[in-house]
KERO-808564 format. One record per residue (C-alpha): x, y, z; residue in one letter. Coordinates in steps of 0.25 Angstrom, whole numbers, plus 5000, padded with zeros to 4 digits. Example, Ala and Ser with C-alpha at 12.3 -4.5 7.8 and 13.67 -1.06 7.14 Angstrom:
2
504949825031A/505549965029S/
This chain:
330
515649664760X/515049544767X/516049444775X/516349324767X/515449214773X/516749144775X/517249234786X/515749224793X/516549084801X/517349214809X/516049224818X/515949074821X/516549014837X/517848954833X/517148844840X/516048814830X/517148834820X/517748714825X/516748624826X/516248654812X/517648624806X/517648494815X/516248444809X/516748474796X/518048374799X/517248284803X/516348294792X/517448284781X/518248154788X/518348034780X/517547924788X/518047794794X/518247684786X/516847594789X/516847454787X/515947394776X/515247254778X/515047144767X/514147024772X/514646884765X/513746764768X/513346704782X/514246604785X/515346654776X/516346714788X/517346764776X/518846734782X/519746814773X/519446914762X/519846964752X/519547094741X/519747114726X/520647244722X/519647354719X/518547424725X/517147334724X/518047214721X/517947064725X/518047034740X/518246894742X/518246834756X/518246674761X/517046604766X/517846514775X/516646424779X/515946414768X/517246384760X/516846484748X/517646624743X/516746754745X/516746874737X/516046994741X/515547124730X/515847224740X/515047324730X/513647234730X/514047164744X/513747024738X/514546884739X/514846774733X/515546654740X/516346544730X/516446404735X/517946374736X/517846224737X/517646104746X/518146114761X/518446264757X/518746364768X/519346464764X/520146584771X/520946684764X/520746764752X/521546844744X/521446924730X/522546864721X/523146944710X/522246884700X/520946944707X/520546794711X/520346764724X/521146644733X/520946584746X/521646494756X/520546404756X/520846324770X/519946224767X/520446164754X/521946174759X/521846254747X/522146394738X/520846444732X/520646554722X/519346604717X/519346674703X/518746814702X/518046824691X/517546654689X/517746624704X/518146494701X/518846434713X/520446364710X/520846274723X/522446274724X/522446174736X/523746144744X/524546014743X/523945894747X/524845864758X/525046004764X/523845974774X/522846084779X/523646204779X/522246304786X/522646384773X/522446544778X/522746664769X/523546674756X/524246784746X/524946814734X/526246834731X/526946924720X/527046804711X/525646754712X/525746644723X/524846624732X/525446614748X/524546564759X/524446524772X/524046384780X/523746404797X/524146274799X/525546304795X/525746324780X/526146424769X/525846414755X/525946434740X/525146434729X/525646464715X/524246484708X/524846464694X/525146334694X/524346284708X/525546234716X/525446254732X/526646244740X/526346234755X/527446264767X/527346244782X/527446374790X/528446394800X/528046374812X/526646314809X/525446344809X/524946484807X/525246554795X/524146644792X/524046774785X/525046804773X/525146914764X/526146964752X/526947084752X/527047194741X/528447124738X/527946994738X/528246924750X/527446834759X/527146834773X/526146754781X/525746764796X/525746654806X/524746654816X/524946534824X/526546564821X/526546704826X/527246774814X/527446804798X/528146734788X/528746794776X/528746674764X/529646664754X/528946654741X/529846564735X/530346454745X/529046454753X/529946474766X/529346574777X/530146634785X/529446674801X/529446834804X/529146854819X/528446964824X/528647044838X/527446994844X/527346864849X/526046774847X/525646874840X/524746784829X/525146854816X/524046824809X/523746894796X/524946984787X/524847084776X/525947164769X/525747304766X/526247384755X/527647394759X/527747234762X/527547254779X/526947144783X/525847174794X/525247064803X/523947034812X/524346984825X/523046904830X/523546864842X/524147024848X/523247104840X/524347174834X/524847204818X/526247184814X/526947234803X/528447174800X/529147244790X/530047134782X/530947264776X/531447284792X/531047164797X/530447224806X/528847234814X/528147314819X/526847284827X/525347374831X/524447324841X/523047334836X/521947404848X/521447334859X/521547164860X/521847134846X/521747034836X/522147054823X/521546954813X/521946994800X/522747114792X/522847184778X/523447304774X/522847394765X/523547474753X/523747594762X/524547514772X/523447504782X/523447384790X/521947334793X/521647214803X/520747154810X/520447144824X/519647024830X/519647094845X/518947214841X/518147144829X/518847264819X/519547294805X/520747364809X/521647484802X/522947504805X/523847604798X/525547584801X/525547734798X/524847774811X/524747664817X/523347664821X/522247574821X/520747594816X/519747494818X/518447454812X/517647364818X/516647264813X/515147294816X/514847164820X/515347074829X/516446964827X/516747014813X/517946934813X/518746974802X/519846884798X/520446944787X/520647084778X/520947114764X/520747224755X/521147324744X/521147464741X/520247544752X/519347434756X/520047334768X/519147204770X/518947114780X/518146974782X/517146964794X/517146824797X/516346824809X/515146914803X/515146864788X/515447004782X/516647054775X/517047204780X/517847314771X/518447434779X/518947564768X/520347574769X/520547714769X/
């Protein structure tokens, strides 16, 4: 009876056998995340951005020097950019829970939100008599308020239903920077002139200082993750921190090489992603492992100021190079 054909691999070099199982491994591998590129118009350098929940959703991103909101149709590549108003410049950009899109528009001394569907443009400006307040980034708490953040030394408040803004001064000046909501619902903001994160409290308004272990380590964005850790970029030292309010306690990675870390988001998987102005890369890190995986922009001085995302897509806007960028987070 003829051999199986099978059992013919018996007369094939153990080392040939190895190689063949090596190429198919390798042919079977998931590939490496590559980064796509969106070009927004010349002149746009888009500052903070910001996507829709769902895949081929809205990404908006703000045109800080022409004062105007972008939105990107990541499934046609094609943009649209909304005037906000006069002396508009703006720089963060959320997705509120009502799908509409709000901004910190430094420019106006103002709150801006974009409607989704009619794009009309609400202007929530700051009292009178607060001053210019450099107004950065901004969230939403669990009761619908909007919390932002002013680089000349302020914190703020805006109940959307009714309008009203309260303003505080930050302790220790200027510097309040980044900010972000915890699943819980409470509110921490970084100081990047003030070297540390703040927790508010959501009622009185009063932040309360939370050093890190670095010194002068220019905490500059924050993000929660799913369990209400609150990770930090540390511009200045190159590092991320994460401080766990359950213990009270940090802990702290070094990113590779001469660092600076820009901005941080994590995704809903728990992995961290920065950015890196040294070596002009996106960068993953995963608190499991604690490894770090770089992707690097394929142009020069991309400069990217800020990451958001959603479910398996993490984006990013290059600033210096007039595109926005979206890594798979997988």
């Amino acid at each position: 009876m003829p051999r199986p054909k099978f059992l013919l691999c018996e007369s094939v070099p153990p080392a040939l056998l190895a190689v063949a199982f090596c190429a198919l491994v390798l042919t079977v591998a998931p590939a490496r995340a590559q980064p796509a590129y969106f070009d927004v118009p010349r002149g746009s350098h888009p500052h903070d951005v910001a996507a829709a929940p769902g895949p081929g959703a809205p990404v908006y991103y703000t045109a800080q020097p022409a004062g105007k909101l972008g939105i990107l149709d990541p499934k046609t590549g094609k943009t649209v950019e909304i005037p906000l108003g006069p002396r508009s410049a703006p720089h963060g950009v959320i997705v509120g829970p009502d799908g509409a899109a709000w901004i910190t528009d430094g420019g106006q001394n103002a709150i801006v939100r974009v409607d989704p569907t009619t794009r009309e443009v609400k202007v929530f400006p700051l009292p009178a008599d607060t001053g210019y307040t450099n107004l950065n980034t901004l969230t939403f708490d669990k009761k619908g308020r909007v919390w932002f953040t002013g680089q000349s030394g302020y914190y703020g408040r805006l109940e959307p239903g009714i309008g009203v803004v309260t303003v505080w001064k930050a302790p220790r000046g200027s510097g309040a920077y980044g900010i972000t909501t915890t699943p819980g619902g409470d509110v921490y903001y970084a100081s990047l002139a003030g070297n540390h994160i703040a927790q508010i409290n959501t009622e009185t308004g009063e932040a309360t200082v939370i050093e890190p272990p670095t010194k002068n380590q220019g905490a500059r964005r924050v993000w929660s993750d799913s369990r209400g850790r609150i990770w930090v970029s540390y511009w200045s030292t190159g590092q991320v921190g994460m401080y766990d309010p359950s213990t009270k306690a940090w802990r702290e990675w070094k990113l590779p090489g001469n660092a600076h870390a820009y901005s941080v988001w994590v995704d809903d998987k728990d992995k961290v992603w920065l950015t890196d102005w040294s070596i002009n890369a996106i960068v993953r890190f995963d608190p499991v492992t604690e490894k770090f995986d770089t992707f690097p922009s394929n142009r020069d001085q991309a400069n990217v100021r800020q990451m958001l995302g959603r479910s398996g897509e993490a984006w990013g806007a290059e600033s210096g190079v007039d595109r926005l960028v979206m890594v798979p987070a997988r």
